[in-house]
Biopython code that builds the backbone (N, CA, C, O; Angstrom):
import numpy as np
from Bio.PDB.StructureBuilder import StructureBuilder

atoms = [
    (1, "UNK", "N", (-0.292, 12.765, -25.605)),
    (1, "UNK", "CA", (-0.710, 11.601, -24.850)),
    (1, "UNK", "C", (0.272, 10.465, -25.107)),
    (1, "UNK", "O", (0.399, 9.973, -26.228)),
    (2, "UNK", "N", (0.854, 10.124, -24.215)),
    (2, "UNK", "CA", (1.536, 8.447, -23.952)),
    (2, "UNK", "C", (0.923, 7.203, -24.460)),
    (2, "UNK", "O", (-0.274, 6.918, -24.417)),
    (3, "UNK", "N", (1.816, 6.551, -24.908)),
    (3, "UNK", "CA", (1.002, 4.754, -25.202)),
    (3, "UNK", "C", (1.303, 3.890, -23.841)),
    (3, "UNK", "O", (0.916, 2.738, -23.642)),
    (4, "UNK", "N", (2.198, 4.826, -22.811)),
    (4, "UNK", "CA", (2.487, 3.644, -21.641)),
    (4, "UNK", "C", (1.264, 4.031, -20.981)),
    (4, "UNK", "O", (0.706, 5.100, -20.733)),
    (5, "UNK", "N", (0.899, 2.101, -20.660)),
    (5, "UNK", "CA", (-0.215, 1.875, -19.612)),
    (5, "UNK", "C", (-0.054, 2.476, -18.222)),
    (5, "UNK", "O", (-1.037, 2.869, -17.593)),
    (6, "UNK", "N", (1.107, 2.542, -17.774)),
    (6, "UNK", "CA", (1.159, 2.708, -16.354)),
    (6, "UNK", "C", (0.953, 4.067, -16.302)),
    (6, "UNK", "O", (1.449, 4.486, -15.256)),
    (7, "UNK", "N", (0.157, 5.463, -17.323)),
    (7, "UNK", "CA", (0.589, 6.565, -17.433)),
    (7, "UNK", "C", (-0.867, 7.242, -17.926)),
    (7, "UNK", "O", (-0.979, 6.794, -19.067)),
    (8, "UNK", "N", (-1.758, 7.882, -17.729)),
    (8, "UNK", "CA", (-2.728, 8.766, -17.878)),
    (8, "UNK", "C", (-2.666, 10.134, -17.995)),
    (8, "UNK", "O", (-2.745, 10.652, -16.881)),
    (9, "UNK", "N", (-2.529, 11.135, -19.114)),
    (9, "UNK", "CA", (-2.715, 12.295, -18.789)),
    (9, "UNK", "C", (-4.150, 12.985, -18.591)),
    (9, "UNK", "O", (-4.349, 13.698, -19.574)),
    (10, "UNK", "N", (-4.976, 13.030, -17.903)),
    (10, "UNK", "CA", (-6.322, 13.950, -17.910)),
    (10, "UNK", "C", (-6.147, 14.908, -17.554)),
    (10, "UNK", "O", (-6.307, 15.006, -16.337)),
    (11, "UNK", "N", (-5.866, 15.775, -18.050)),
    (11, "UNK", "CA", (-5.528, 17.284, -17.828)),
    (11, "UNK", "C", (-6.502, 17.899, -19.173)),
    (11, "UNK", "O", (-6.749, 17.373, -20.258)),
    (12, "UNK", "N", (-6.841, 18.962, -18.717)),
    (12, "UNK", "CA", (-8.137, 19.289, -19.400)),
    (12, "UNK", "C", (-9.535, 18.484, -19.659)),
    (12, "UNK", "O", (-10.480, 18.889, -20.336)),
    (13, "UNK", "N", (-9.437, 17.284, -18.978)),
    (13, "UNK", "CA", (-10.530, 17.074, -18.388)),
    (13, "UNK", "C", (-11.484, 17.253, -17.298)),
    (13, "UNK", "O", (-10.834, 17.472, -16.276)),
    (14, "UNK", "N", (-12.893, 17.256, -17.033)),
    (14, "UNK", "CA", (-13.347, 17.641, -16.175)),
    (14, "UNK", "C", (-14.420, 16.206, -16.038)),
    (14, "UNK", "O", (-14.800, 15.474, -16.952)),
    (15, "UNK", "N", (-14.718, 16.124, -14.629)),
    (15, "UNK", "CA", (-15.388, 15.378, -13.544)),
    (15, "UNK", "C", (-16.738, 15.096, -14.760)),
    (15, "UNK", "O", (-17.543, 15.875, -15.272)),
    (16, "UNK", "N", (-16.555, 13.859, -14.882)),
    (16, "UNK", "CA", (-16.197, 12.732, -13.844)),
    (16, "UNK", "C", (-15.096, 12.175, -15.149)),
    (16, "UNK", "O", (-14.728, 11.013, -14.977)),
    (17, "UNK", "N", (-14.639, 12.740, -16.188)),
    (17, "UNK", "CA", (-13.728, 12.043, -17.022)),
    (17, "UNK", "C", (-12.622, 11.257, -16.635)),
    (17, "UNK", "O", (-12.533, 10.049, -16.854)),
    (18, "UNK", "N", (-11.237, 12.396, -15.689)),
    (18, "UNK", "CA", (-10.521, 11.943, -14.959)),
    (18, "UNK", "C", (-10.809, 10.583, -14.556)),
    (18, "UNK", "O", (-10.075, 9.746, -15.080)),
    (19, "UNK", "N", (-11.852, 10.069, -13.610)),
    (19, "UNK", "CA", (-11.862, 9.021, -13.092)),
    (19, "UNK", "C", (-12.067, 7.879, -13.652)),
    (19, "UNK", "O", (-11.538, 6.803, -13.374)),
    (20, "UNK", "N", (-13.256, 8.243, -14.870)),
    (20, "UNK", "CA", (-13.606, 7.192, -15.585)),
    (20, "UNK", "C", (-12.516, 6.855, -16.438)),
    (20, "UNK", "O", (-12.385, 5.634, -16.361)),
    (21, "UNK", "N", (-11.705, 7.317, -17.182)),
    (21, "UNK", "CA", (-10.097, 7.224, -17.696)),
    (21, "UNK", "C", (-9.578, 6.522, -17.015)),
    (21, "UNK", "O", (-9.215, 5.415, -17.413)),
    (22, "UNK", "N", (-9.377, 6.947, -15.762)),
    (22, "UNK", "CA", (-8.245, 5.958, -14.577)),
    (22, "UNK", "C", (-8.818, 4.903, -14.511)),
    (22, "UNK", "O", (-8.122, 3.961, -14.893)),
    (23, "UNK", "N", (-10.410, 4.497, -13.983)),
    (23, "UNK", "CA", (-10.958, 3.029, -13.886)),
    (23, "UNK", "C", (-10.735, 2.228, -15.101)),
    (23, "UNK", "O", (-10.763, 1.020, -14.866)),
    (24, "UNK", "N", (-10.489, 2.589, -16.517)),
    (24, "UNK", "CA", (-10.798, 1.793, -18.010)),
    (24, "UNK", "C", (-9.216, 1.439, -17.806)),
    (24, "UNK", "O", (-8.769, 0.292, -17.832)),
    (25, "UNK", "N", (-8.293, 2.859, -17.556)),
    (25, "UNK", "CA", (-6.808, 2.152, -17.513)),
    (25, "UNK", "C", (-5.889, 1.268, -16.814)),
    (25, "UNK", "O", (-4.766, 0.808, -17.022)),
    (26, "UNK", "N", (-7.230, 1.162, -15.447)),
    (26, "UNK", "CA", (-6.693, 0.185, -14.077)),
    (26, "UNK", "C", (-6.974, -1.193, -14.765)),
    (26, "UNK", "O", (-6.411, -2.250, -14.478)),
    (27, "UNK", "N", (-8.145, -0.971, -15.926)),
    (27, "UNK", "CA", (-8.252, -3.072, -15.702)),
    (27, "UNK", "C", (-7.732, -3.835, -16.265)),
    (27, "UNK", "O", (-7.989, -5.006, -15.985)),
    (28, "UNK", "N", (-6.689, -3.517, -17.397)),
    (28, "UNK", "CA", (-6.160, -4.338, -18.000)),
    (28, "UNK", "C", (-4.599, -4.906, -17.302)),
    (28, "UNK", "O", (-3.957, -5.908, -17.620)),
    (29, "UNK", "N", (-4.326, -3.995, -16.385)),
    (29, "UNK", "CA", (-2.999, -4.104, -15.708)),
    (29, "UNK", "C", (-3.484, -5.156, -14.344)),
    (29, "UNK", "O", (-4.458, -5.505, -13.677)),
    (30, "UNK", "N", (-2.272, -5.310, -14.482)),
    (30, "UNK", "CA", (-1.998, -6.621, -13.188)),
    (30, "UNK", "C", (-2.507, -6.309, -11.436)),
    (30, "UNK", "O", (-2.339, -5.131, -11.123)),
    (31, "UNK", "N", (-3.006, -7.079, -10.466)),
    (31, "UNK", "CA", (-3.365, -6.049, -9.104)),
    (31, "UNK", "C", (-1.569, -6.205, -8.697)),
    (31, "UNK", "O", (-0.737, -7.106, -8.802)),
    (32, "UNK", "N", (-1.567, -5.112, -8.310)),
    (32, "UNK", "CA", (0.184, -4.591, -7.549)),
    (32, "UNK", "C", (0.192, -3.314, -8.508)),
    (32, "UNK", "O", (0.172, -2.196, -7.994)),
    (33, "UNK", "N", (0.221, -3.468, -9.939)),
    (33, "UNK", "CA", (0.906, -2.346, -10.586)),
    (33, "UNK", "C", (0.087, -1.192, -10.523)),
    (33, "UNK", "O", (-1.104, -1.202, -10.211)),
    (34, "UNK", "N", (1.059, 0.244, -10.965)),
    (34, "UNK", "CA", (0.936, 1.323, -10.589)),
    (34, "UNK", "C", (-0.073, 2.310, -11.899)),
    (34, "UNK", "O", (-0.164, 1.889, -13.053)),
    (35, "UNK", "N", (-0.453, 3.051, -11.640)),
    (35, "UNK", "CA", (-0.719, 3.715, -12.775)),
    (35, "UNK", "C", (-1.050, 5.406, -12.262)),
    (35, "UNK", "O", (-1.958, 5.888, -11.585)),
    (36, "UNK", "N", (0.166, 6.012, -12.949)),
    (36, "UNK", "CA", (0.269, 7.681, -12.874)),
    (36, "UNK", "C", (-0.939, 8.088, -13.511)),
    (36, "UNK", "O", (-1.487, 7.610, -14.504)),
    (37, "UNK", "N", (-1.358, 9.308, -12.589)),
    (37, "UNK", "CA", (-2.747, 10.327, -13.809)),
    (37, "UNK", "C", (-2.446, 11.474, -13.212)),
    (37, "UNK", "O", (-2.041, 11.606, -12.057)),
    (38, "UNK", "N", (-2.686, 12.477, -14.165)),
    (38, "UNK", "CA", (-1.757, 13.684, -14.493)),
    (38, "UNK", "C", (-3.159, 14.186, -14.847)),
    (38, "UNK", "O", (-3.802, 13.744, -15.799)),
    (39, "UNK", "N", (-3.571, 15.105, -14.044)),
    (39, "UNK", "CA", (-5.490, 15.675, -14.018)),
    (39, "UNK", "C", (-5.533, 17.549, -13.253)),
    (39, "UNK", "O", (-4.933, 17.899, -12.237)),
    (40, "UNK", "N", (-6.099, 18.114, -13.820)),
    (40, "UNK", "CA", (-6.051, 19.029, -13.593)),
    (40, "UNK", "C", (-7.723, 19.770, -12.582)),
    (40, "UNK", "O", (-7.951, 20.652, -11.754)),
    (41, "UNK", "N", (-8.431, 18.807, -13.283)),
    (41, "UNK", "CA", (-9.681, 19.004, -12.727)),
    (41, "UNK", "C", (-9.741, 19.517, -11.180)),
    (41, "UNK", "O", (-9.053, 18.818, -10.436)),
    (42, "UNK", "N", (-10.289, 20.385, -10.668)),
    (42, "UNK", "CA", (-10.157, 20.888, -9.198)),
    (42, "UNK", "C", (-10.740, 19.747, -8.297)),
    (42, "UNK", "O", (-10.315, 19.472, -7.175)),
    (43, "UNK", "N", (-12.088, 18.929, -9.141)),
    (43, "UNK", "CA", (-12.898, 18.278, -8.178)),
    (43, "UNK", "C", (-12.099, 16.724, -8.205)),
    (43, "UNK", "O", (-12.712, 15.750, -7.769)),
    (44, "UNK", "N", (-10.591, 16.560, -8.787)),
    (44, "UNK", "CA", (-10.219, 15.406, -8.405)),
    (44, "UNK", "C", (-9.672, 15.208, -7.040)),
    (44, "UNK", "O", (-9.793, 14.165, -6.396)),
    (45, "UNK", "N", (-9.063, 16.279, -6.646)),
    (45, "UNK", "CA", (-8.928, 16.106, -5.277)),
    (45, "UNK", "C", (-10.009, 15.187, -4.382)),
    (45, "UNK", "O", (-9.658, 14.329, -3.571)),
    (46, "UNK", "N", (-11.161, 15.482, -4.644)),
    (46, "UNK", "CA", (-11.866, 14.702, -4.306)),
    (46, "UNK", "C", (-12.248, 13.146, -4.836)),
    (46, "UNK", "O", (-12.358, 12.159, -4.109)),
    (47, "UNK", "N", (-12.421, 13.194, -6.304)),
    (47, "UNK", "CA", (-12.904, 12.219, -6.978)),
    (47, "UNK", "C", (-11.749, 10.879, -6.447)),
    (47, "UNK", "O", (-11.941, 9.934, -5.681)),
    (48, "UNK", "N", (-10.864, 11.181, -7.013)),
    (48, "UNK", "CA", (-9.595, 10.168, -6.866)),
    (48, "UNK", "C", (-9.224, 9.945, -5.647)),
    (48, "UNK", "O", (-8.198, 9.265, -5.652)),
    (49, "UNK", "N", (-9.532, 10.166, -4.744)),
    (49, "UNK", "CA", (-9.362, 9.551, -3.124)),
    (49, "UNK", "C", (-10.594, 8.257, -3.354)),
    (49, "UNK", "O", (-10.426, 7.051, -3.533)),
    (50, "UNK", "N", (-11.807, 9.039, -3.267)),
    (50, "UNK", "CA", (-12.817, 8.459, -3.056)),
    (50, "UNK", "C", (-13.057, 7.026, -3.946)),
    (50, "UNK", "O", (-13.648, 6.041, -3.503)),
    (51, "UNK", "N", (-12.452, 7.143, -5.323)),
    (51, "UNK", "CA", (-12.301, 6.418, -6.458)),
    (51, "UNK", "C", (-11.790, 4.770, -6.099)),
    (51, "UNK", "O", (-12.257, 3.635, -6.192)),
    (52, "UNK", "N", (-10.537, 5.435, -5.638)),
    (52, "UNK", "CA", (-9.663, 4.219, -5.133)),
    (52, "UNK", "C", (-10.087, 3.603, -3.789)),
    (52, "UNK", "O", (-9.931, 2.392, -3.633)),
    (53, "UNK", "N", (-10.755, 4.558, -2.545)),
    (53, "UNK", "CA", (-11.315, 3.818, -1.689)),
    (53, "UNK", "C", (-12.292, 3.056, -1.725)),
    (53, "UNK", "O", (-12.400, 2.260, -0.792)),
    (54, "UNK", "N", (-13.360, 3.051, -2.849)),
    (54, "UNK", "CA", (-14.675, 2.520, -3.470)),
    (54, "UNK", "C", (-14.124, 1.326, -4.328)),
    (54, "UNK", "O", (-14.793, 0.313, -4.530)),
    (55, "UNK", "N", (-13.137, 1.474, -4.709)),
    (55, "UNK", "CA", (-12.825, 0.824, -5.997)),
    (55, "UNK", "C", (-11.691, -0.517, -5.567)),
    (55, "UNK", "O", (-11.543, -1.488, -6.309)),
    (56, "UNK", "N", (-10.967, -0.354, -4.267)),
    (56, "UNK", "CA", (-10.034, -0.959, -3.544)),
    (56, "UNK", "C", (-9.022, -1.310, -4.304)),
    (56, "UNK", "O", (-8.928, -2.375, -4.914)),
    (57, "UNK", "N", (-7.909, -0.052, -4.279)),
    (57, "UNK", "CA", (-7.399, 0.678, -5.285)),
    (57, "UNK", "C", (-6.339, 1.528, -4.093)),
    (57, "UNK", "O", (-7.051, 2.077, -3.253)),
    (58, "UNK", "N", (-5.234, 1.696, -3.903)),
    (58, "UNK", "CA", (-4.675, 2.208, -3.317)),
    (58, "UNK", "C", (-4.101, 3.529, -3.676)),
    (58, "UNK", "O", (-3.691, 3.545, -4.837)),
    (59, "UNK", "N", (-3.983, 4.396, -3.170)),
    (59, "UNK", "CA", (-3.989, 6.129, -3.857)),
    (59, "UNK", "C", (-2.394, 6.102, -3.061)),
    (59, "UNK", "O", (-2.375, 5.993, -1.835)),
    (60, "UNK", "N", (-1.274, 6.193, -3.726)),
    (60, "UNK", "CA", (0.182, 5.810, -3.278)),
    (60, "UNK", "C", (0.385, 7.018, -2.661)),
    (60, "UNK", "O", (0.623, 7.191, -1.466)),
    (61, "UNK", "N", (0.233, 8.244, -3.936)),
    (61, "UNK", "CA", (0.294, 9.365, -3.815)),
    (61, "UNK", "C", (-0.263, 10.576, -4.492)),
    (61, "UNK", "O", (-0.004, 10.569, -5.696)),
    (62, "UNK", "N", (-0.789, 11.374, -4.183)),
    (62, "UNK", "CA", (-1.142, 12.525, -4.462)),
    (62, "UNK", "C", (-0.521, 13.896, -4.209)),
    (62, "UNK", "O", (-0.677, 14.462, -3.127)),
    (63, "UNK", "N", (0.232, 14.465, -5.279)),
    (63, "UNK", "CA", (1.246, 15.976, -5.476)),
    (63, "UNK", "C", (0.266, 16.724, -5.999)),
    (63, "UNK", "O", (-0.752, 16.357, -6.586)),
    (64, "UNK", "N", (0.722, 18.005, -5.693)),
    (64, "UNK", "CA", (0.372, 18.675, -6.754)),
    (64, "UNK", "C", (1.742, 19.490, -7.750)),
    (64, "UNK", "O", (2.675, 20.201, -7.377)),
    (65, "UNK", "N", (1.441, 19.128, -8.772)),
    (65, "UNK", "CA", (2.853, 20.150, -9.898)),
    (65, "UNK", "C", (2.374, 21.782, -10.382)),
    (65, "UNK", "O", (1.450, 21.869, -11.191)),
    (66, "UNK", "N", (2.738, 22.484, -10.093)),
    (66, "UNK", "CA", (2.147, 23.614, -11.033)),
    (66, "UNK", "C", (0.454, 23.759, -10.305)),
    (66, "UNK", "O", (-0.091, 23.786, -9.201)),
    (67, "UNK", "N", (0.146, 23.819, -11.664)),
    (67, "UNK", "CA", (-1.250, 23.658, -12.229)),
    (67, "UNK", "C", (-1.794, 22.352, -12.366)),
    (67, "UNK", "O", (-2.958, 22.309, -12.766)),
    (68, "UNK", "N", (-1.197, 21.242, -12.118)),
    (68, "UNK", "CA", (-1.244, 19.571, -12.430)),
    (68, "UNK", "C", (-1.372, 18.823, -10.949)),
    (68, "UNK", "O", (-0.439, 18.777, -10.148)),
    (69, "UNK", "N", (-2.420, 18.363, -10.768)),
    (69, "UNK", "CA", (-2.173, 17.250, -9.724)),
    (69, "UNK", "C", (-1.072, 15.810, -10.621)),
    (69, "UNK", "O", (-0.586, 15.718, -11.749)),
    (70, "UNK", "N", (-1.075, 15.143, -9.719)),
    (70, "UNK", "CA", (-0.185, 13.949, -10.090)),
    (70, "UNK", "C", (-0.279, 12.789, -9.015)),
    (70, "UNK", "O", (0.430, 12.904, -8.015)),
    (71, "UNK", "N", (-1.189, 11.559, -9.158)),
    (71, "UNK", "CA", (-1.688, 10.488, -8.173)),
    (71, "UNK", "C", (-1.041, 9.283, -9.133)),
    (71, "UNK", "O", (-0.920, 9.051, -10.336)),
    (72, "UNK", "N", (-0.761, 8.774, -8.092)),
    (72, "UNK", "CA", (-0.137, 7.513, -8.242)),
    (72, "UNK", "C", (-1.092, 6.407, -7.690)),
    (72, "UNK", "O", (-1.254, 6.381, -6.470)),
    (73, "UNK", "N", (-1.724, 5.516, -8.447)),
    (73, "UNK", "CA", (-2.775, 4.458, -7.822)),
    (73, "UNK", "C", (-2.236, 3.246, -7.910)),
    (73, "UNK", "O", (-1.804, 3.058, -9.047)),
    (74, "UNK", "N", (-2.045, 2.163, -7.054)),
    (74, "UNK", "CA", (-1.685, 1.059, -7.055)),
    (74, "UNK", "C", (-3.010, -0.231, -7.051)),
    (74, "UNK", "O", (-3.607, -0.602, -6.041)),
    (75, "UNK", "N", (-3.215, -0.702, -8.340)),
    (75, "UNK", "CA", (-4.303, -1.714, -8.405)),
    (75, "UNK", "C", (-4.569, -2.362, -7.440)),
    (75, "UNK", "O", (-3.577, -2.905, -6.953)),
    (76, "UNK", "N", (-5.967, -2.648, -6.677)),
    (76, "UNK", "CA", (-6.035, -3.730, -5.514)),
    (76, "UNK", "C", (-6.948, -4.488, -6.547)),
    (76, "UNK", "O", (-6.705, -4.368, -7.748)),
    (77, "UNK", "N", (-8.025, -5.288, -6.094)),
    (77, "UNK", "CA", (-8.533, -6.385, -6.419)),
    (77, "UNK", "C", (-8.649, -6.398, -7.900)),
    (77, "UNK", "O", (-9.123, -7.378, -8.474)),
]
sb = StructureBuilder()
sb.init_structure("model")
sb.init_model(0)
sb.init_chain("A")
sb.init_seg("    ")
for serial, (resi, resn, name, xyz) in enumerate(atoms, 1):
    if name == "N":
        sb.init_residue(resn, " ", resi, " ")
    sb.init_atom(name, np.array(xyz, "f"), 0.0, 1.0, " ", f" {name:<3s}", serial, name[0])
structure = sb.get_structure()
């Protein structure tokens, strides 16, 4: 695991961890900046769209690596 903020690994986590991780790591950062999460969970595909649309939270991008998704969220409010 990383000490950079802009950087989340949840991989081997499962629903609803992923998300709740990403929301605790979105609030201390500035609205504009970015924050990578690196999640393996199947049901983030879902979670993390929905996360950032609820949350007004911009989802930059979503890959998948391997076995690894990889979303890029850009802080809104």
């Amino acid at each position: 695991m990383t000490d950079d903020p802009h950087m989340l690994d949840a991989t081997g986590l499962l629903c609803p961890l992923p998300v709740l991780k990403a929301r605790k790591r979105l609030q201390p950062l500035a609205v504009g900046d970015t924050l990578t999460v690196q999640a393996d969970d199947p049901a983030a595909v879902i979670d993390m769209p929905h996360f950032c649309a609820e949350a007004g939270h911009e989802l930059v991008s979503a890959n998948v690596d391997g076995a690894v998704q990889v979303y890029v969220i850009r802080k809104g409010r």
